[in-house]
C-alpha positions as CSV (number, residue, x, y, z in Angstrom):
1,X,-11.9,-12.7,17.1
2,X,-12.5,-9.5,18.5
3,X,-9.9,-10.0,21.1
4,X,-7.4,-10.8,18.8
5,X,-7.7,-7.3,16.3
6,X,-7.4,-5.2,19.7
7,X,-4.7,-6.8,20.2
8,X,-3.3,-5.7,16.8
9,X,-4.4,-2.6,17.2
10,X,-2.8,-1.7,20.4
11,X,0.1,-3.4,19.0
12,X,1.2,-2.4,15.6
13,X,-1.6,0.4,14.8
14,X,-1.2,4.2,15.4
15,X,-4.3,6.0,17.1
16,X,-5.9,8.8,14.5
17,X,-7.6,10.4,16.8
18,X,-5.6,13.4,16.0
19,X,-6.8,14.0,13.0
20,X,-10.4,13.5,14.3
21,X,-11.1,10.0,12.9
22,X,-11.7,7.0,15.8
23,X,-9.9,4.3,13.9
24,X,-5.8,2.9,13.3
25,X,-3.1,3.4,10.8
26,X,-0.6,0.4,10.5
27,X,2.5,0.8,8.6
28,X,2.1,-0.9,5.4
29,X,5.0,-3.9,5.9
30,X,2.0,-5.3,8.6
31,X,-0.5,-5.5,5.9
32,X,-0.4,-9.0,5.4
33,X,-0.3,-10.1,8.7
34,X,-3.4,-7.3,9.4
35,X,-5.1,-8.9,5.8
36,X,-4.6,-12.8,7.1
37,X,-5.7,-11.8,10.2
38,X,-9.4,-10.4,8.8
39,X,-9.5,-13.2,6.2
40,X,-9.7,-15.7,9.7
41,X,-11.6,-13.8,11.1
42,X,-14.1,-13.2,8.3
43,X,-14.4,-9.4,8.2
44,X,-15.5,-7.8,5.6
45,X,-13.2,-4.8,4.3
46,X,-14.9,-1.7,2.4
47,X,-11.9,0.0,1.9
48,X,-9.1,2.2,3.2
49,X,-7.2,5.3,3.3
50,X,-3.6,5.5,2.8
51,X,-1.5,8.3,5.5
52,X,1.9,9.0,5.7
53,X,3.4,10.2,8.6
54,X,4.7,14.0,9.1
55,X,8.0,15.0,10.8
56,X,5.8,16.3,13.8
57,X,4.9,12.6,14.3
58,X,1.3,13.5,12.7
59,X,-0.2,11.9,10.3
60,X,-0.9,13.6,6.8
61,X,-3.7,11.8,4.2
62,X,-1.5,11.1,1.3
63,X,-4.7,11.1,-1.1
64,X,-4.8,7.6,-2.1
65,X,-8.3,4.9,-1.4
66,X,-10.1,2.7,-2.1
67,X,-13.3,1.0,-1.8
68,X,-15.3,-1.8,-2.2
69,X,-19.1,-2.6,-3.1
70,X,-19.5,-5.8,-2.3
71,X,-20.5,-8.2,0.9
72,X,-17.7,-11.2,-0.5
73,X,-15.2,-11.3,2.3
74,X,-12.6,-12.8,0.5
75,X,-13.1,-11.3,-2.7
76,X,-13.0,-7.4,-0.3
77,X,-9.6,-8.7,0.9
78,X,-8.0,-9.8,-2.8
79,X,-9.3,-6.4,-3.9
80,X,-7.7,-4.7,-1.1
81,X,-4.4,-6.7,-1.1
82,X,-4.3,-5.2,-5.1
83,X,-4.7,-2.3,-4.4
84,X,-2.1,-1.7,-1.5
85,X,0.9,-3.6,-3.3
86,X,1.7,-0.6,-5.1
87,X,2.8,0.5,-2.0
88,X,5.0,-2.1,-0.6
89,X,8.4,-0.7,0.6
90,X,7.1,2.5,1.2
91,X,7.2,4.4,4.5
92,X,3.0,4.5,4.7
93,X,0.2,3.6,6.6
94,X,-3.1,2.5,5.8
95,X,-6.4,2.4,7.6
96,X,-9.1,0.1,6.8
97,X,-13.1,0.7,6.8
98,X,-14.5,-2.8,8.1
């Protein structure tokens, strides 16, 4: 399991270590793929930030979350896959809290 979201991450997420948080941004067209992946996996997700990137390659927060107060795995990921289709198509990123 665990080998399997590195992989992702080193793959299709950005590092945000430059704007001091230890965690990826993937561009939003992955999110499915990212969402299936933690719905296999059964991990939990308490929420994200959205980020878009700057034209100094940076990433900016673009002021949009969410959470979730729950411990229903599925139910976290339905919640999460809501909230982020308003954002399909866009030129974003999002990083979950698992």
């Amino acid at each position: 399991m665990l080998n399997r979201i590195l992989d992702l991450c080193s793959h299709l997420g950005e590092s945000l270590r430059g704007n001091g948080i230890d965690n990826f941004a993937f561009p939003m067209r992955e999110v499915d793929s990212i969402l299936e992946l933690y719905k296999t996996n059964r991990v939990l997700i308490l929420g994200g930030d959205i980020y878009i990137k700057t034209s100094c390659k940076n990433f900016a927060p673009f002021y949009a979350n969410w959470f979730y107060e729950g411990n229903d795995i599925e139910d976290s990921i339905i919640k999460a896959k809501d909230y982020l289709r308003i954002f399909k198509g866009k030129d974003l990123y999002v990083c979950f809290v698992a």
